[in-house]
C-alpha positions in Angstrom: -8.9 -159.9 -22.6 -8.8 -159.5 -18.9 -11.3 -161.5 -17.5 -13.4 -161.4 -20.2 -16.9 -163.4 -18.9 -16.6 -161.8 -15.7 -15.2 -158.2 -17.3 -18.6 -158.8 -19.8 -21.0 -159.3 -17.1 -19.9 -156.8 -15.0 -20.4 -154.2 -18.1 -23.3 -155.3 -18.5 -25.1 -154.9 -14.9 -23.3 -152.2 -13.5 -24.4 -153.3 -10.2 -22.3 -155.8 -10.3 -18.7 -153.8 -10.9 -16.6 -154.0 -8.1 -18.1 -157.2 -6.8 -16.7 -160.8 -6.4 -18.6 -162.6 -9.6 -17.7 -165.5 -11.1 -19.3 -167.3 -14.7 -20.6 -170.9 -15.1 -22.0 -172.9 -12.5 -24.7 -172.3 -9.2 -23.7 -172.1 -5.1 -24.4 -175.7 -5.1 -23.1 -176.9 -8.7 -20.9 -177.0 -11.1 -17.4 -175.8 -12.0 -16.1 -171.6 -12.5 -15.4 -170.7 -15.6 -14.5 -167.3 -15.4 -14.0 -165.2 -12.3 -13.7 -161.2 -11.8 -10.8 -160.3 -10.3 -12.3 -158.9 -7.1 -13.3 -163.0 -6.8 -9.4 -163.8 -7.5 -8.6 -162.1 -4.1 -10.5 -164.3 -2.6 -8.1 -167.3 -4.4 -10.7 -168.2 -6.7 -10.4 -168.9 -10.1 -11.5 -170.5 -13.2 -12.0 -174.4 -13.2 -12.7 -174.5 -9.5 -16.0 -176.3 -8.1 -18.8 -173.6 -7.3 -19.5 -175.2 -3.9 -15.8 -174.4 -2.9 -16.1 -171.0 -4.6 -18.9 -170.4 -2.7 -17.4 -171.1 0.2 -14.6 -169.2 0.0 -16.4 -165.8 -0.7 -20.1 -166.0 1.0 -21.6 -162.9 -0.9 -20.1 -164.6 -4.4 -22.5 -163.3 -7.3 -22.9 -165.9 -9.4 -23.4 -165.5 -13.8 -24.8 -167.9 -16.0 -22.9 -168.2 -19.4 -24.3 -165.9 -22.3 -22.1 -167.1 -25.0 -23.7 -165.5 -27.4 -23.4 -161.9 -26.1 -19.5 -163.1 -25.3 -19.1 -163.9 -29.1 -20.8 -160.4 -30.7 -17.9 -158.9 -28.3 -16.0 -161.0 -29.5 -16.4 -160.3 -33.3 -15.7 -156.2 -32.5 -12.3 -156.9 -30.9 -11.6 -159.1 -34.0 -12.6 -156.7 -36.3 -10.0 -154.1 -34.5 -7.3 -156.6 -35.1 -8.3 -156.6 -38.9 -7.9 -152.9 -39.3 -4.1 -154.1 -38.4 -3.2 -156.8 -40.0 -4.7 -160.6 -41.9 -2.7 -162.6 -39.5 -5.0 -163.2 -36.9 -5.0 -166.8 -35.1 -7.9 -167.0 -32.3 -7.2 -169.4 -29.7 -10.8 -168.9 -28.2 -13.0 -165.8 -27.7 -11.1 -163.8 -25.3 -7.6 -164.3 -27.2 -5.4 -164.7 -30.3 -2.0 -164.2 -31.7 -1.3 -161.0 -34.4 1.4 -160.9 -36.5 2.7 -157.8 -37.3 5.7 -158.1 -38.7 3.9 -156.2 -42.4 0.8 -154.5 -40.9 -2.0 -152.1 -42.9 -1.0 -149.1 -40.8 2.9 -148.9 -41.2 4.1 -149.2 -38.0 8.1 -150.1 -37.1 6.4 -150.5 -33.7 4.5 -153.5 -32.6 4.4 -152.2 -29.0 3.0 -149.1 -30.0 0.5 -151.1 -32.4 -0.3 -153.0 -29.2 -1.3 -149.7 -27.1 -3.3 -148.6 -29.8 -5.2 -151.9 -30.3 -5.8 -151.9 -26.5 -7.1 -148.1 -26.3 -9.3 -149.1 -29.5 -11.2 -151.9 -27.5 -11.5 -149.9 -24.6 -13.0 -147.3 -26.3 -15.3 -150.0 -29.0 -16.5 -152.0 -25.8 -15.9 -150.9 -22.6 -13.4 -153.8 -21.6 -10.0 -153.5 -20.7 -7.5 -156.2 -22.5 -3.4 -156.8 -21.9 -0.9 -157.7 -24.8 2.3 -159.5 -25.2 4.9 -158.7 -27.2 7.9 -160.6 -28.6 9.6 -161.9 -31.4 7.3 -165.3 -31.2 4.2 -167.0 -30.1 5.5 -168.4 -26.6 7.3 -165.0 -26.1 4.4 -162.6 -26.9 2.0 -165.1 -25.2 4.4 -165.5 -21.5 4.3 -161.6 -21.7 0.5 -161.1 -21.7 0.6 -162.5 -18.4 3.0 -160.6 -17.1 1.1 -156.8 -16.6 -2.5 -158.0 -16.1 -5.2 -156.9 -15.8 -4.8 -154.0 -18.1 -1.3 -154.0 -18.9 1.4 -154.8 -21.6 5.0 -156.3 -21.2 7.6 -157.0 -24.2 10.6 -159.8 -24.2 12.6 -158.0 -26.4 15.0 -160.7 -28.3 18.7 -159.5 -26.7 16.8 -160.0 -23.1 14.8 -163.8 -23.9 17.1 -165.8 -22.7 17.6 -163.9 -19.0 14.0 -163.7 -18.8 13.2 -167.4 -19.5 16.0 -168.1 -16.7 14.3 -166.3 -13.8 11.1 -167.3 -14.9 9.0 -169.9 -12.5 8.9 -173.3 -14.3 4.6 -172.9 -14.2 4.4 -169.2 -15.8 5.9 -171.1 -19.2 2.9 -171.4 -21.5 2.5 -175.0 -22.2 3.5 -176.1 -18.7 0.8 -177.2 -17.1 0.0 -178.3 -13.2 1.4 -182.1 -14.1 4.1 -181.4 -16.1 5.4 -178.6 -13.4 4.8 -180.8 -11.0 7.0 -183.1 -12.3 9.7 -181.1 -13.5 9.8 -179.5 -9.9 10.7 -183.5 -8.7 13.2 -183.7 -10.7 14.6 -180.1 -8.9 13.4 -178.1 -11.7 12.3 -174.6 -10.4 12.6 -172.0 -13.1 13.9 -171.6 -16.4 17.9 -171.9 -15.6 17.1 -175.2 -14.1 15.3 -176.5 -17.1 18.2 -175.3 -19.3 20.9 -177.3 -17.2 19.2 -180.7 -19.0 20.3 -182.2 -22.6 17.8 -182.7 -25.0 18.1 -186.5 -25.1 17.4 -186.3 -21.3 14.4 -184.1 -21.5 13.0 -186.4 -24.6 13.4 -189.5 -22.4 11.1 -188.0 -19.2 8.6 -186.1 -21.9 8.7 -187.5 -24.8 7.8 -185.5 -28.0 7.7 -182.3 -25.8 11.4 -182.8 -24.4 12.3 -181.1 -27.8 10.1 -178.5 -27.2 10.8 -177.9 -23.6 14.6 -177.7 -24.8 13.6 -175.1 -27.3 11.5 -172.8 -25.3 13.6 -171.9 -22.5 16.4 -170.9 -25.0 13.9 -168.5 -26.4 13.3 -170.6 -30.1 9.7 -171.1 -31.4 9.4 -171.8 -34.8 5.7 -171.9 -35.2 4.0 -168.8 -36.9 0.7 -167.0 -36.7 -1.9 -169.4 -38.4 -4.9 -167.5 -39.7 -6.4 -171.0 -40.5 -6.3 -174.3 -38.3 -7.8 -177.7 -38.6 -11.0 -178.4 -37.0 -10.3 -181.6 -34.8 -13.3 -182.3 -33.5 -17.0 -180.7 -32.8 -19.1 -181.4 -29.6 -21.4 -180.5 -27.0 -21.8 -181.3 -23.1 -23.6 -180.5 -20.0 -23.3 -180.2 -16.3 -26.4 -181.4 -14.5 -28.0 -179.9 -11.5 -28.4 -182.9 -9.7 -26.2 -186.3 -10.4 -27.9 -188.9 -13.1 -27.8 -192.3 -11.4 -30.3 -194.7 -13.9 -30.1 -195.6 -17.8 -33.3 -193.9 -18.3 -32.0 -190.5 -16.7 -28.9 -191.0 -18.9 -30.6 -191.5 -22.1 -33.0 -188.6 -21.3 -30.1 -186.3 -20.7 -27.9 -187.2 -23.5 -31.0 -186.2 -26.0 -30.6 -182.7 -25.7 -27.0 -182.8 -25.8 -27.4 -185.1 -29.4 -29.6 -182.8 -30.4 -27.2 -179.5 -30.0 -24.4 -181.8 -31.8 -26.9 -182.3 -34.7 -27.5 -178.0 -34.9 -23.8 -177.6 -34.6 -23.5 -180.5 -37.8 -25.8 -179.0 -39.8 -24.9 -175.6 -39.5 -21.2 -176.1 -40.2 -21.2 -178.3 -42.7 -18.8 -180.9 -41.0 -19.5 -184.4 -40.6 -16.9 -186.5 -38.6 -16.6 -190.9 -38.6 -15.7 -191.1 -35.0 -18.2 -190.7 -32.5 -17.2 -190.3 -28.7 -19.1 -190.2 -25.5 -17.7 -188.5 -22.6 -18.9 -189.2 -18.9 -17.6 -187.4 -15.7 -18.9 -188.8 -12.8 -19.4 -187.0 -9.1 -15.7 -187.9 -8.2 -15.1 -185.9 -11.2 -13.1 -189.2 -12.6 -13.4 -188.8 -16.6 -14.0 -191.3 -19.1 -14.5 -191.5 -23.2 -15.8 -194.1 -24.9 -15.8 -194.1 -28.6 -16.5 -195.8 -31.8 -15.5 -195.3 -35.2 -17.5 -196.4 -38.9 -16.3 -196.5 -42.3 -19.1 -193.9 -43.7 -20.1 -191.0 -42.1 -23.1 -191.5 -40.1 -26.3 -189.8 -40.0 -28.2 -187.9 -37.4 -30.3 -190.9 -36.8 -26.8 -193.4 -36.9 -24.9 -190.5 -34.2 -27.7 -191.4 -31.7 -27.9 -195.0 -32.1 -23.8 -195.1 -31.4 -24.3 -192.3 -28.7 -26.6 -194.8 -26.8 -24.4 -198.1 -27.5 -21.7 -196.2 -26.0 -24.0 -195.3 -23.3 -24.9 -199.2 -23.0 -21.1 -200.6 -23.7 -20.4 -201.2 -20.0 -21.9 -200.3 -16.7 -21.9 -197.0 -14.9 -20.5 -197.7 -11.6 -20.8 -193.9 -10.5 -23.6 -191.0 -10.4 -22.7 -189.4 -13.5 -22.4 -184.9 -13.0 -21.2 -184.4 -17.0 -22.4 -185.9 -20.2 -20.8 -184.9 -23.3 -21.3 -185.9 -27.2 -19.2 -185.3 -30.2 -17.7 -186.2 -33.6 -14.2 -186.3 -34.8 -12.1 -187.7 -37.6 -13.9 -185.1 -40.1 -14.7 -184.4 -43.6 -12.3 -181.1 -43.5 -8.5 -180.7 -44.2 -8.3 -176.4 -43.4 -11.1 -174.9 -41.5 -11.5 -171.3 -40.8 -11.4 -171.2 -37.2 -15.0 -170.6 -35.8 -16.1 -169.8 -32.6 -16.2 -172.9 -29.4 -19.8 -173.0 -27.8 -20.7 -175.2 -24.9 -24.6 -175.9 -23.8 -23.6 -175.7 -19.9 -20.4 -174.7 -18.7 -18.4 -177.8 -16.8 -15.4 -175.6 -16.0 -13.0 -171.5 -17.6 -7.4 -164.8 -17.5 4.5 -148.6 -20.3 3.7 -151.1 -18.1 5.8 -151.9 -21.5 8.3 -154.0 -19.6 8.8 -156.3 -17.0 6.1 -156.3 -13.9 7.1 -153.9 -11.2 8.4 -155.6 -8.2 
């Protein structure tokens, strides 16, 4: 989905189409999590402090997250993807890979499948979406971004390899700031670069990704569409308004956050023996602090650890995030189920190739 908080505001108060509006976050706090892309012009974008976002674009409207009405959209694009095929993995609300390799309607196509999926949520919700296509998940997913908003691109397998080449080391998905970053000092610019390096090489400066790195930019992907992941973890946090300083303010805060944790427990069904407290301070330095028990603890035994971690060691900075959550769980296979955050702390033919 293009924009998809910003795109679901903006359907929603039509007096806001057109206009710079970004999701998550005040003038004076917090972090972008979505932004429209009349905002983007303005070189704004998701994970960006509001005070700087703000700044940049004075007459910036500003949404609170409605995750809810995100999530009913949600649920009618996924149903649309159903009338397709089973092999649906979601990587969060706004996205997921499709297999369609076999699909319900007996199509040879998957770009034309993709047009039609694309008119079909248009036409169910309002919103525009883009699609990928390619003979894997790295493929499809690199040409998503190519045509946005509203747009569709396919690596088609004879032409991978040329692509990947040309491409700017930071459009690979998987690549992040830090790992570009780094790849650029070592005088890697785009794909062709990146292939010029053995595999023992790339393993030695990345570790376990060095294989996958070599893979990639050769066009090889081995991993298939997963209609069912494991569940890692389950938590909740929250931005604050103002920065928590004291114990007392701490503890007060973290209560709700435990409390969300506890809804989240009980309505899923999981239960997890590791429990981890996350603390981002006004510098927006992170840290974790965790502790793991043999049996897995109660709501009453989550909130005594949540406070001993709170108490472990002193808090040398104002504190602007708390976060609470479980992991090591009680689950092998987990349908995958929708993410939900109490207060947002952060956040995007025309068949082929972009036009130039």
């Amino acid at each position: 989905m293009d924009a998809f908080y910003a795109s679901v505001e903006q359907l929603d108060h039509p007096e806001w189409r057109g206009k710079p509006l970004v999701v998550g976050g005040n003038e004076a706090r917090g972090v972008v999590a979505a932004a429209s892309y009349e905002a983007r012009k303005y070189g704004i974008h998701s994970a960006m402090s509001s005070a700087l976002a703000a700044k940049k674009c004075p007459h910036l409207i500003f949404a609170r997250p409605r995750f809810e009405r995100y999530k009913e959209i949600s649920l009618q694009i996924r149903e649309i993807f159903y009338e397709y095929t089973d092999l649906v993995e979601p990587l969060s609300l706004d996205e997921a890979f499709l297999d369609v390799t076999e699909n319900k309607v007996n199509l040879k196509s998957a770009i034309l499948i993709a047009r039609q999926i694309r008119e079909k949520i248009k036409e169910k919700t309002g919103l525009n979406a883009s699609a990928g296509v390619s003979y894997n998940k790295f493929l499809a997913k690199t040409a998503s971004d190519l045509n946005k908003p509203n747009g569709q691109a396919v690596i088609l397998p004879e032409e991978a390899e040329a692509f990947l080449e040309k491409l700017p080391i930071g459009k690979f998905f998987g690549i992040g700031k830090v790992t570009a970053e780094k790849m650029q000092q070592l005088g890697i610019h785009n794909g062709l670069d990146l292939k010029q390096y053995s595999l023992q090489f790339l393993t030695k400066k990345f570790g376990k990704s060095g294989l996958h790195y070599f893979n990639i930019v050769r066009g090889i992907h081995l991993s298939e569409v997963q209609p069912h992941r494991v569940r890692k973890s389950l938590s909740a946090e929250n931005t604050f308004e103002k920065d928590l300083i004291t114990l007392p303010e701490l503890e007060e805060n973290l209560h709700p956050i435990f409390e969300e944790v506890i809804r989240r427990i009980e309505k899923s069904g999981i239960k997890g023996r590791t429990v981890t407290l996350k603390i981002k301070h006004s510098d927006f330095t992170l840290q974790t602090r965790s502790k793991t028990v043999e049996q897995y603890p109660d709501s009453e035994t989550i909130w005594k650890i949540g406070l001993e971690l709170l108490h472990q060691q002193e808090i040398p900075k104002p504190v602007r995030l708390l976060g609470l959550g479980i992991s090591n769980l009680n689950i092998t296979e987990e349908q995958v189920h929708f993410g939900e955050q109490l207060n947002i702390p952060f956040e995007e033919s025309k068949d082929h190739y972009p036009k130039k």
